[in-house]
N, C-alpha and C positions, 0 to 999 in steps of 0.2 A: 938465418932466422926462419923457423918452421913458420908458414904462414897459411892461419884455419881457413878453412873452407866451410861459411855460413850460410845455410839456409833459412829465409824467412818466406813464412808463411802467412800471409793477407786473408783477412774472409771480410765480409759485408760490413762488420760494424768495425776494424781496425784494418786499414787496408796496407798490403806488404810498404805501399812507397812512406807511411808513418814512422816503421822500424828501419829504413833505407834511410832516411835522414839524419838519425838519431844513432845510425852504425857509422856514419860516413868518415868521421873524427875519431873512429879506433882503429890505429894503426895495427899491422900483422894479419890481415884476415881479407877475406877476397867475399861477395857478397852476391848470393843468385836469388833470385826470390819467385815464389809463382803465387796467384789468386785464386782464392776460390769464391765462386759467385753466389752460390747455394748458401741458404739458409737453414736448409733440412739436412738429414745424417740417414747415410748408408743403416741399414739394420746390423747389429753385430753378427757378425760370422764367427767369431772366437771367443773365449773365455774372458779374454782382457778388455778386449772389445766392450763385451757387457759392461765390464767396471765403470767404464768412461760415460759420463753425463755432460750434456747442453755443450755438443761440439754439433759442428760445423762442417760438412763434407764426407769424402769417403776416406777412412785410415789406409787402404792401398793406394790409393793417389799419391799423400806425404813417404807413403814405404817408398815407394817408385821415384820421387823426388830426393830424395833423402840419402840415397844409396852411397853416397863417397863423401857427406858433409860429414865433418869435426860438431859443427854446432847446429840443432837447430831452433827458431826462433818462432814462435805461434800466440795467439790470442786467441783465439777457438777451434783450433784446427785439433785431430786428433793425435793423440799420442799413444800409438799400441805398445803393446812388446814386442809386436812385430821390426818395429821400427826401430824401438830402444835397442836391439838386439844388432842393428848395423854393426859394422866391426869397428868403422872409425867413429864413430858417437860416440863425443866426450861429453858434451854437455845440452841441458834442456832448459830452455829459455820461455817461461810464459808468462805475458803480458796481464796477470788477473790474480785477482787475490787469492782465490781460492782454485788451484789447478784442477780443476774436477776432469777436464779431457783428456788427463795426463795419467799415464799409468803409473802412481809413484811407486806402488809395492815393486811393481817389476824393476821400475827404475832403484829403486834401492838394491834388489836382489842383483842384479847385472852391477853395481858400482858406478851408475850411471847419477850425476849431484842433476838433481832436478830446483829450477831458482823460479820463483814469483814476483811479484810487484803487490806487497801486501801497504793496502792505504790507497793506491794512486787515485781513488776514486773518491775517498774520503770529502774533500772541500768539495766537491760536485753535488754526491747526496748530503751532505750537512744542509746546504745551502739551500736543496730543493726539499729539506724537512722544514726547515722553520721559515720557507716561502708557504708549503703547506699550513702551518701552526698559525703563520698570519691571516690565509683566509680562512680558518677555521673560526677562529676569535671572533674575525669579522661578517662570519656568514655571507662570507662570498657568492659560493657555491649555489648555498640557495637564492639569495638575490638575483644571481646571473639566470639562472632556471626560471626564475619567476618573470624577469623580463623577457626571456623566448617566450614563456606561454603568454606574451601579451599586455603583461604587468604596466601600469603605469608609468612614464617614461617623461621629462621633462614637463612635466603637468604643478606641480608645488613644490617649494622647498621643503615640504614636510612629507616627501616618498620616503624618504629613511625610516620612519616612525617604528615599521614592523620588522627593521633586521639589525637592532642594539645589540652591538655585540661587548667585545672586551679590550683594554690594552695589553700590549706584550709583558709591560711592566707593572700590569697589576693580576699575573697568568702564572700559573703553576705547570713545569713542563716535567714531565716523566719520562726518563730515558732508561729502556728495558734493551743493556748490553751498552758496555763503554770500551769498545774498543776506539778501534780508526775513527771509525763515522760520528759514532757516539761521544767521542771527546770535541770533534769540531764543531760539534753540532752544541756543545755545551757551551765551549766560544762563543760561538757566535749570541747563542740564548742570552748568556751573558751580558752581552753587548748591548741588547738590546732590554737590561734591566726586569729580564724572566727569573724566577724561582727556583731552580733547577734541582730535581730530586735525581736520583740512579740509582740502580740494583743491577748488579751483575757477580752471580756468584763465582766468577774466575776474575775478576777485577784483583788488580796488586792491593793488598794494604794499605799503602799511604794514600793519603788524601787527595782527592783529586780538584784541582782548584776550582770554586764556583757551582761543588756538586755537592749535596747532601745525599751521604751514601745512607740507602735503607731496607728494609725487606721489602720484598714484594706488594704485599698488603696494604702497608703502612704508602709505598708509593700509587694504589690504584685508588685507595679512599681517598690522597691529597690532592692528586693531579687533574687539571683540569683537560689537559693534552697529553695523552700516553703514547711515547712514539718507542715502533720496534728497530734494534738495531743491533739482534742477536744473529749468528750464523746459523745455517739449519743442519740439525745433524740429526741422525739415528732414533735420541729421544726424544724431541722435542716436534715433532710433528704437532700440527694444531694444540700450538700450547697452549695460544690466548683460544679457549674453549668457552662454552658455554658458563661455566663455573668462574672464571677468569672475570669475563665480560659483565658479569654479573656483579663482580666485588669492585667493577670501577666506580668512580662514583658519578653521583645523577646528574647527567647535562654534560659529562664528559664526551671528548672525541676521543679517536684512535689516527694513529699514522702510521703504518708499514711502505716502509724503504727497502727494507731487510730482504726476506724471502717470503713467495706466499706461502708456503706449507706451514709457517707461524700461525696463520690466524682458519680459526672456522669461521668460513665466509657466511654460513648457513647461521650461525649463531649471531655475527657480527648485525645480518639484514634484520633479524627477531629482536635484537635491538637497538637498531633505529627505527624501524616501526613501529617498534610500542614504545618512544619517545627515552627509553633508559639512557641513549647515546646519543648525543645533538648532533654527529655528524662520521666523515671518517674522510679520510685522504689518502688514496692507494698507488704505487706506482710499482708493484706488482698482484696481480692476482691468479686464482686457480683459471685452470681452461675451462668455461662452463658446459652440462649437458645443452644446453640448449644455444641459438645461435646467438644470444646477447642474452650478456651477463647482468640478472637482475638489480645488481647494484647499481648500473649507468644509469638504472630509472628514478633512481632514489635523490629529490632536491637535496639533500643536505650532505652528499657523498660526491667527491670530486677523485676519479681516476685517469691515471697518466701511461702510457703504455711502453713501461721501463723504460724511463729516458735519464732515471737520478745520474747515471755515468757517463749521459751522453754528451759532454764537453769535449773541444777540441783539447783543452789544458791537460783532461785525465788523459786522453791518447799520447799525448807528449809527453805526460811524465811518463808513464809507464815503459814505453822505447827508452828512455831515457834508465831508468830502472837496467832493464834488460840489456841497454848498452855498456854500462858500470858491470854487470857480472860478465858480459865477453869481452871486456877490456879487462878484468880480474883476472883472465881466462889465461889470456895473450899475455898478462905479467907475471902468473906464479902467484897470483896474492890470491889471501881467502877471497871464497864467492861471499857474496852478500846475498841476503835473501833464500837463503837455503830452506828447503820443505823437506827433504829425507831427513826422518825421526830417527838418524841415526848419523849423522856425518859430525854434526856439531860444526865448528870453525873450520872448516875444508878448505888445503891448496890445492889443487889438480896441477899438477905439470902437461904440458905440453908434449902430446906424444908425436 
């Protein structure tokens, strides 16, 4: 029995001994793994190099690691052509929904199945949407803001007077993108007797249970919570724009889970200042020019500093993910989880 030679690759937010636990139960394959401590990324040196976004380290470090593995295995680590080009790489293992560190053109072009963990994340951010959605209603945010500055504090039972907010189950929620996130996130809303509108022009056709599919429009005049849960690509750079934010309707919040490149932050602050927006709940944002990001100052605006995926559950599934396609690997059966636009139901044998 040929038996792979896997290398996994640790950075700061999924660390190698995650994917070590989660390989230990796949027989045929021998397991080396190294760390990377760094947060920051080498500057590209090559062309492919450019390609690759929001990795983790230097790509000749994994070249130099990598040189006699069958498989290797990453969550933010980079993936060159340099690397994909090894003679014995058969296969590419990354732990995230979206391989952005991954070179997949080349990986396609070389024959090389590049696999993901598309979801693992999904019940993490759902969960930490409509955590947000509740103290949006309830004007949390600014309550808590107001007791820093000094607010009233155990003085009458009547402090609550100036932050009425709303119930879940008498709340309109707007879900702009149903994929992954976007459907758990409709669950849960569900559950807790919310309205649930969605728009997403690549949605399947049938019906999605618990959601009233509708145009854009029609869901930014309904809604009283508009949460983003779109992926970012090419065109949608600041969708939600000033024009956008405008057609939400008055006293409405916003949530981005998503990506920040969804939202103009500059438009989003113009309206909550001029009261159009009761609030916002971000757990991502742009890098600001300045050294604090004018939002943090804003009472009605609660920001989180990317944590929606940061559960131990999502690390676990996603090893787990990534362990089912090197166990694929080692039996001959299709991979799961396939990303080259071009393999479709792939068996790799075993070379």
């Amino acid at each position: 029995m040929t038996i792979l030679r896997v290398l996994v690759v640790g950075d700061p937010f999924m660390a190698a001994d995650v994917f070590e636990r989660a390989l230990k139960d796949v027989d045929g394959i021998v397991v080396s793994s190294i760390q990377i401590s760094r947060t920051d990324c080498e500057p590209p040196r090559t062309e492919s190099e450019s390609r690759l976004r929001e990795y983790a380290g230097d790509p000749a470090m994994v070249v130099a690691a990598a040189a006699q593995c069958d498989v290797i295995v990453v969550h933010g680590a980079p993936v060159s052509a340099q690397v994909l080009a090894l003679p014995d790489l058969q296969l590419v293992c990354c732990a995230r929904g979206g391989p952005v560190n991954v070179d997949v053109a080349a990986a396609t072009a070389l024959g090389i199945p590049v696999v993901n963990s598309p979801g693992k994340n999904a019940r993490a951010v759902a969960e930490l949407t409509v955590a947000f959605s509740l103290l949006l209603l309830r004007r949390i945010p600014k309550s808590v803001r107001y007791l820093l500055d000094g607010g009233a504090l155990a003085e009458s039972a009547f402090e609550g007077r100036d932050f009425f907010g709303r119930e879940a189950s008498d709340s309109v929620l707007g879900l702009v993108g149903l994929g992954h996130v976007g459907r758990e996130v409709a669950e849960l809303a569900n559950r807790l007797g919310m309205k649930v509108l969605g728009y997403d022009p690549y949605a399947p056709a049938p019906a999605i249970d618990g959601v009233e599919l509708v145009e854009l429009d029609n869901l930014l005049a309904r809604s009283d919570i508009v949460s983003l849960h779109a992926r970012e690509t090419g065109d949608n750079r600041r969708f939600f724009n000033a024009q956008l934010i405008a057609r939400m309707r008055s006293g409405s919040a916003l949530i981005n889970t998503a990506r920040e490149a969804l939202v103009d932050e500059d438009a989003l602050l113009v309206a909550i200042r001029s009261g159009h927006l009761s609030g916002a709940a971000l757990d991502v944002v742009e890098n600001s020019s300045s050294s604090r990001h004018p939002l943090l100052d804003e009472p009605s605006v609660v920001i989180t500093p990317h944590l929606g995926g940061a559960t131990d559950e999502t690390l676990e599934r996603g090893a787990a993910m990534v362990a089912s396609a090197v166990r694929a690997l080692v039996n001959g059966e299709p991979l799961p989880y396939l990303v080259n636009p071009t393999y479709g139901d792939t068996v790799v044998s075993v070379s």
